[in-house]
C-alpha positions, 0 to 999 in steps of 0.5 A, spaced: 457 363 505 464 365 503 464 373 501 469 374 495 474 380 496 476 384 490 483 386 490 485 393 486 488 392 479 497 391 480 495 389 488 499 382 489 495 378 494 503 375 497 505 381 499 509 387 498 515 388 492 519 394 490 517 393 483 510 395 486 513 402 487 514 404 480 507 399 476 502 399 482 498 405 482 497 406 489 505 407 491 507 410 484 505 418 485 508 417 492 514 414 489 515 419 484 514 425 488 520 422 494 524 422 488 523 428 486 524 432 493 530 427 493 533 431 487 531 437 489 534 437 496 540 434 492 539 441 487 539 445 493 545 443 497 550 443 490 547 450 489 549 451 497 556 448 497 558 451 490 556 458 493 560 457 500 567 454 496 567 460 491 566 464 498 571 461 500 576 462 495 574 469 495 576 470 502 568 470 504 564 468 508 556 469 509 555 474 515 550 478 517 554 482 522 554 489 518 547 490 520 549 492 527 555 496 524 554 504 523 550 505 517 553 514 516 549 516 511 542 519 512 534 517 510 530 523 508 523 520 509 523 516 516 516 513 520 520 512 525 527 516 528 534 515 524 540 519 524 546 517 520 550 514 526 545 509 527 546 502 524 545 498 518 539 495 521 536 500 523 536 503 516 533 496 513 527 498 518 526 505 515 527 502 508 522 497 510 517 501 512 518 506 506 516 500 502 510 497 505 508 505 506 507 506 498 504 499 497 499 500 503 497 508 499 498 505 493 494 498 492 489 503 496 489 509 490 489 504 485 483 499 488 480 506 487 481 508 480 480 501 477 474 501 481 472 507 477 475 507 471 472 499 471 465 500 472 465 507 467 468 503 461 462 501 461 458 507 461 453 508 456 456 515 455 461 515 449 465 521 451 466 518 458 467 510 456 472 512 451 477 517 456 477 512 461 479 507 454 485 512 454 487 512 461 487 505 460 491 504 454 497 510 456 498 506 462 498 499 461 501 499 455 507 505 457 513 502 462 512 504 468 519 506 470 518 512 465 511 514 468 515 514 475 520 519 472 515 523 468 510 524 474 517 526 478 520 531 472 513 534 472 511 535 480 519 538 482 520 543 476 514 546 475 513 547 483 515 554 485 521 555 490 520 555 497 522 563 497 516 564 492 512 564 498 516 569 503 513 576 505 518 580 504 519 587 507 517 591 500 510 586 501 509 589 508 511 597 506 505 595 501 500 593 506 500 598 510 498 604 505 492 605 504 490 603 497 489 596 497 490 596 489 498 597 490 498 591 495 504 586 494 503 579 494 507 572 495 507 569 488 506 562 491 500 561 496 499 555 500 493 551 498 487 546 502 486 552 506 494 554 508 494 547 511 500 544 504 505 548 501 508 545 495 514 547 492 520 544 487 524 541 494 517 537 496 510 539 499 509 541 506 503 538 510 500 540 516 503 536 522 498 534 527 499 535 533 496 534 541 497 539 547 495 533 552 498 527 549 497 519 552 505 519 552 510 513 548 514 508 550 520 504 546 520 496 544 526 493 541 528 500 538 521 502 535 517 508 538 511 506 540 506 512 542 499 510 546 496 516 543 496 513 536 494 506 539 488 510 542 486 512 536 486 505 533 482 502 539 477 507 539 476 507 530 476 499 530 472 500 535 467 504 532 467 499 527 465 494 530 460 496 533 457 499 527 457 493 524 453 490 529 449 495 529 448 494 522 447 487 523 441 488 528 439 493 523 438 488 518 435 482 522 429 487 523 428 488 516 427 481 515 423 480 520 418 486 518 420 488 511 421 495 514 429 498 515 430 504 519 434 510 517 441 508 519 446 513 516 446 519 521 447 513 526 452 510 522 455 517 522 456 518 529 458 511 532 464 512 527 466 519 527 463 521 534 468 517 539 474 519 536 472 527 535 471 527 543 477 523 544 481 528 539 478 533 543 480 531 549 487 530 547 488 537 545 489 535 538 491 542 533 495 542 526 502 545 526 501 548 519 508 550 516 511 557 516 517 560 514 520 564 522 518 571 522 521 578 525 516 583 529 513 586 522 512 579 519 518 580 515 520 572 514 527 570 515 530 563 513 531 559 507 526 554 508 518 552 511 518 551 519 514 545 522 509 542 518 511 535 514 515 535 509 513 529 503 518 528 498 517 529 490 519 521 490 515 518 494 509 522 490 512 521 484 512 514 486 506 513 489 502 515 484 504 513 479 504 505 482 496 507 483 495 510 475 499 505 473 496 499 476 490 502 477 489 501 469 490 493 470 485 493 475 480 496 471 480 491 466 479 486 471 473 490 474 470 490 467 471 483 465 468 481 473 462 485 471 461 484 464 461 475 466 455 477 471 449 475 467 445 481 464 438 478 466 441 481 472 441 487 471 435 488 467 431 484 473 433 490 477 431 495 473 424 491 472 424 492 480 424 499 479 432 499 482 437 505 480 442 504 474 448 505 481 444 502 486 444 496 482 451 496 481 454 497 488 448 492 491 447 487 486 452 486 480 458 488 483 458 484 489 457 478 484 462 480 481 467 481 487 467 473 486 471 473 479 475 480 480 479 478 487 483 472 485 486 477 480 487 483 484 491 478 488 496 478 484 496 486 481 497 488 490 503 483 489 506 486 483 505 494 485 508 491 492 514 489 488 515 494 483 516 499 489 523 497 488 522 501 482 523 507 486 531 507 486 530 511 479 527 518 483 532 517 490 526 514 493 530 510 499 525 503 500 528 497 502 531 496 494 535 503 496 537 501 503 539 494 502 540 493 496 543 499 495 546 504 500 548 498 504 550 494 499 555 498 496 558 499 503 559 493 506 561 489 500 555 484 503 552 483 496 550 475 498 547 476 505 543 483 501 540 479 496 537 474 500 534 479 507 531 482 500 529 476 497 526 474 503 523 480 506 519 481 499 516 473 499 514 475 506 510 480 504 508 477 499 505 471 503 502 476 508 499 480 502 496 473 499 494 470 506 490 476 508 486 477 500 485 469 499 482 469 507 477 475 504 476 471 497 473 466 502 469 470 505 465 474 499 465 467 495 459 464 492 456 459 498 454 452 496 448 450 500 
């Protein structure tokens, strides 16, 4: 018994044959694709070799030596040491940091406020849906450029100066009579407990501060200090052990329908060891204070100590989060509202509170439509940083592409360190949020 073999349509049983390339279906998306990598590799060489030549007629060439020359100009807000004598490589690292520093605080606020604003638009409550109606409507449709430089205007002009929080000797000849009525105060006072003072120049914070620090070392030109590493350790530590805590937890529950308090032990797995750790680091706060004579009469012209945090990195940071946060809470709001509303009319059935079923039931569904799209706001708040050149706020656009560039005439070599790095963070951004997607997506059984 002979079994007759079908041969796929376009297949030719003598052999192989260039027309089949373009007519048979099998070779035909294989050959469409080289031909286009060919044209692309062939659009990207031209594009190479033209730059080069009009390089070359200007008397160019593409070179990244600038990065160890001599940058001479200074960075107000650095993470890590920089002086104007050090190179233009250096000051690339600080505008880095600068950059990820903002979209790290600002895609954390925004998450926040969107979040709310999301789950309140859909409150029963008029007054309440219809404000964040217009918290969400000012910002999407108002630029944001315009938001950084209002928010900027407002937080440096209406901030008293760094002299309005001086005692001076009038105020101690005050304090000593006995008629407290006639005492005479600062006319600025520092808030959150004496600990931030804000003023039109920036707002000083509380430094905090170790008698008994674990020391640090230096990589590669970065400042490493273990004490910093220690608290790390000891806080992801405490998180995964009460993780683990919670999953014993939760293995008992299923197995006999009781759930233990857990939220004092939750309490002290997370706050416990890095408390004693601080404890036993001699950690204190260093709050800012003008220097002062025998009598409390202060001298000078400006805050001692503490930490200065520029208007433009608020102004900045702020309005990102506002900003951004007005589209997240639309994603959030079409993320719930696609949850089925049997859903919710089930909970209530079983007696669950209006707030216990959204945290517990209707939004972690929702997480599953929310994220693909929050992906891409975490990215466009990443790039608008760069908006930050507008109030002197020195990240990567203003360093590279601003100071540096002007200064080496290295326009190409700038834009591309630029581009590069920003489509690096981009990646990461995109790879770590899409590895959580995997995670809370619907598992098929």
């Amino acid at each position: 018994m002979t079994l007759a073999t079908s041969t796929p349509p376009g297949a030719d049983r003598d052999g192989f044959r260039l027309s089949m390339l373009i007519y048979d279906t099998r070779f035909r998306a294989i050959t469409i694709q080289v031909v286009v990598l060919v044209l692309v590799l062939l659009l990207v060489g031209w594009l190479v070799d033209n730059t080069i030549q009009n390089l070359n007629a200007k008397g160019k060439d593409i070179n990244f030596s600038f990065l160890w020359v001599r940058a001479g100009y200074d960075i107000e807000q650095q993470l890590i040491p920089y002086t104007n004598d050090s190179t233009h490589g250096r000051a690339v690292i600080i505008g880095l940091l600068n950059t990820l520093l903002v979209a790290i605080v600002g895609c954390f606020f925004a998450t926040i406020i969107g979040v709310i604003a999301g789950v309140l638009r859909l409150s029963n409550n008029w007054l309440v849906s219809r404000l964040m109606t217009v918290y969400v409507e000012a910002f999407r449709n108002i630029p944001l450029l315009l938001w950084i430089v209002v928010i900027f205007v407002v937080t440096s002009e209406t901030q008293p100066a760094p002299n309005e929080f001086k005692v001076t000797q009038a105020m101690v000849d005050s304090w000593q009579d006995d008629d407290p009525a006639n005492d005479l105060e600062p006319t600025a006072s520092k808030i959150l407990f004496g600990t931030v003072a804000v003023t039109n120049r920036g707002s000083y914070m509380a430094t905090p501060m170790l008698d008994r620090p674990l020391g640090s070392t230096e990589i590669g030109g970065v400042p490493v200090n273990f004490s910093v590493l220690a608290a790390l350790a000891v806080v992801i530590g405490s998180i995964l052990v009460n993780r683990a805590m919670l999953r014993r937890v939760k293995a008992q529950q299923e197995a006999t329908g009781e759930r233990p308090t857990t939220w004092w032990k939750s309490l002290l797995i997370l706050f416990g060891p890095i408390a004693l750790l601080l404890l036993a680091m001699g950690f204190h706060l260093q709050l800012p204070a003008f220097a002062s004579d025998e009598n409390g009469v202060s001298k000078g012209f400006n805050f001692q100590g503490g930490i200065l945090v520029q208007h433009s990195f608020t102004a900045l940071t702020l309005a990102l989060a506002l900003y951004t946060g007005a589209f997240i809470a639309e994603i959030v709001r079409a993320g719930i509202l696609a949850i089925s509303r049997g859903q919710t009319e089930a909970s209530f059935a079983l007696g669950i509170r209006p707030g216990r079923t959204m945290s517990l039931i209707i939004l972690p569904q929702a997480l599953r439509v929310i994220i693909p799209p929050l992906i891409s706001q975490y990215l466009n708040l990443t790039k608008n940083t760069s908006l930050g050149i507008a109030v002197s706020y020195l990240d990567l656009r203003g360093t590279l592409g601003g100071i540096t560039l002007n200064q080496t005439g290295r326009e190409l070599e700038c834009m591309l360190l630029m581009m590069l790095t920003y489509l690096i963070i981009s990646l990461i951004i995109s790879g770590l949020m899409n590895i959580y997607n995997n995670a809370v997506k619907l598992k098929e059984r």
